[in-house]
N, C-alpha and C positions, 0 to 999 in steps of 0.2 A: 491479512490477519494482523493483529495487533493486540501488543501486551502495553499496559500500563503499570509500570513499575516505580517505589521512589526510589529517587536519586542515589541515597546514602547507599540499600540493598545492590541497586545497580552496579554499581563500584566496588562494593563490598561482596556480593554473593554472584548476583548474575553473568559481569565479566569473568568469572572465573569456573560458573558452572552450567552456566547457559539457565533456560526455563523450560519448563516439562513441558509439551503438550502433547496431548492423547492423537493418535493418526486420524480418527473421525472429522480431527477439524477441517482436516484438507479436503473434506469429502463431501462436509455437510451442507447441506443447501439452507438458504433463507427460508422455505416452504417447510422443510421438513424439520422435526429434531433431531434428525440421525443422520448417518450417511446416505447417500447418493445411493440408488441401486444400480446394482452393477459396479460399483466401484471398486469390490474386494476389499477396502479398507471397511472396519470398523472400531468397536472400541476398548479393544484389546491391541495394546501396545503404546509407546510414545515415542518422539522423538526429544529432540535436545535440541532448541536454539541458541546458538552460541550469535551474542552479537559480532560485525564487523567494526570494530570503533575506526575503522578508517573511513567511516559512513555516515558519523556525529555530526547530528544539526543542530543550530540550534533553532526552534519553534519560532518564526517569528513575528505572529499573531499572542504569541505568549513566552516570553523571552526568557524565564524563568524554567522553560519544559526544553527537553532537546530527546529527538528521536533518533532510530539508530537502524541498518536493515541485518540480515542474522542470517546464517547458514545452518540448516535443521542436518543436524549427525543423531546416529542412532548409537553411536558411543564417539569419545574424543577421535577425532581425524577419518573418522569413516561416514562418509554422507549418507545420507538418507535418502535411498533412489528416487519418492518422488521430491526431493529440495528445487523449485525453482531454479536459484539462484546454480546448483548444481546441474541441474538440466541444462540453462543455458551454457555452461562453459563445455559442455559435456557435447552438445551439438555443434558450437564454436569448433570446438578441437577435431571435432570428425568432418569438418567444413571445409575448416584450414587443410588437416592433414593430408585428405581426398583430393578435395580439387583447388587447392590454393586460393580458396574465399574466405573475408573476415569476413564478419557480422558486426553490421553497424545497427544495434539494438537501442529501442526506448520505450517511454510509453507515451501514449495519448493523454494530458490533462483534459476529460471529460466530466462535463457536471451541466446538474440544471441551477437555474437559480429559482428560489421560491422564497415568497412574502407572506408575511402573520396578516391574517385577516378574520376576524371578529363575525361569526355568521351564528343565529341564535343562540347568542352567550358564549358559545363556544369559539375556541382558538380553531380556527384552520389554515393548512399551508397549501397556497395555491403557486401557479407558476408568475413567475415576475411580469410577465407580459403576455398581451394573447397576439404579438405581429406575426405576419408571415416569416419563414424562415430565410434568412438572409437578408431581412428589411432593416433600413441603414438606422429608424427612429428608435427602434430596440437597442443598438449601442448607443445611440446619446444617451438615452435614460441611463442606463447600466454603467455607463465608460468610466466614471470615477471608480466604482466597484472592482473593475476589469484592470483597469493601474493598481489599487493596491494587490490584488491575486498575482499581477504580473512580477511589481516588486518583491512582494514574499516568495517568491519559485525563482526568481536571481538573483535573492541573500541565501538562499539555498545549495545556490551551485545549478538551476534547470533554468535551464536556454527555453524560452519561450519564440517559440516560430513564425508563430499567425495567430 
């Protein structure tokens, strides 16, 4: 999830009070406009994302913008049981503590690629290519695309693996 804030506010309001969001967002699916059934969350209540500034990037597809990632408290210093970022450390600690295991956590960089194409007048976005999965003529075409995505996720600070 993602907030779009300017600059000046950011600095000025949101480092210092976080941004409202209502619980439904954590719940709500693409399909539906409400929460998830069965989730117990609805649209009564919020939480508080306070950014991490030790998480400031700058955008660099647009160098002008910089994102940031946020810890969701339900007031100052009390998280929000379901916060991600909270859950993780929260299982970390019962990992460590129990059976003397870190957690060496990340995420997967997944995505499709898709091209504008023109089909009776109208714009549509189809997929880049139709090869078989793992055929090597799919990265020539792509590869120069695939270096800049690589470059932009290691001015970021993200190790790209394979």
């Amino acid at each position: 999830m993602f907030q779009v804030i300017p600059k000046k506010r950011f600095y000025e309001v949101v480092t210092k009070d976080g941004v409202g969001l209502s619980f439904v967002l954590m719940v709500r699916t693409c399909f539906l406009n409400g929460a998830a059934p069965g989730s117990g969350l609805g649209y009564v209540g919020d939480t508080r994302v306070n950014p991490d500034l030790s998480t400031i990037r700058t955008i660099p597809w647009c160098k002008q913008d910089e994102m940031v990632i946020g810890d969701m408290n339900l007031k100052p210093g009390q998280a929000w049981e379901y916060c991600p970022r909270e859950t993780l450390r929260r299982v970390c600690k019962i990992l460590k503590d129990e059976f003397d295991l870190v957690v060496n956590a990340g995420f997967e960089n997944e995505f499709y690629l898709l091209k504008s194409i023109a089909r009776e007048g109208k714009e549509e976005w189809v997929p880049f290519d139709s090869s078989p999965y793992g055929c090597s003529a799919a990265f020539d075409d792509v590869s120069p695309l695939l270096r800049e995505i690589t470059s932009a996720l290691h001015s970021m600070g993200i190790p790209v693996e394979q």
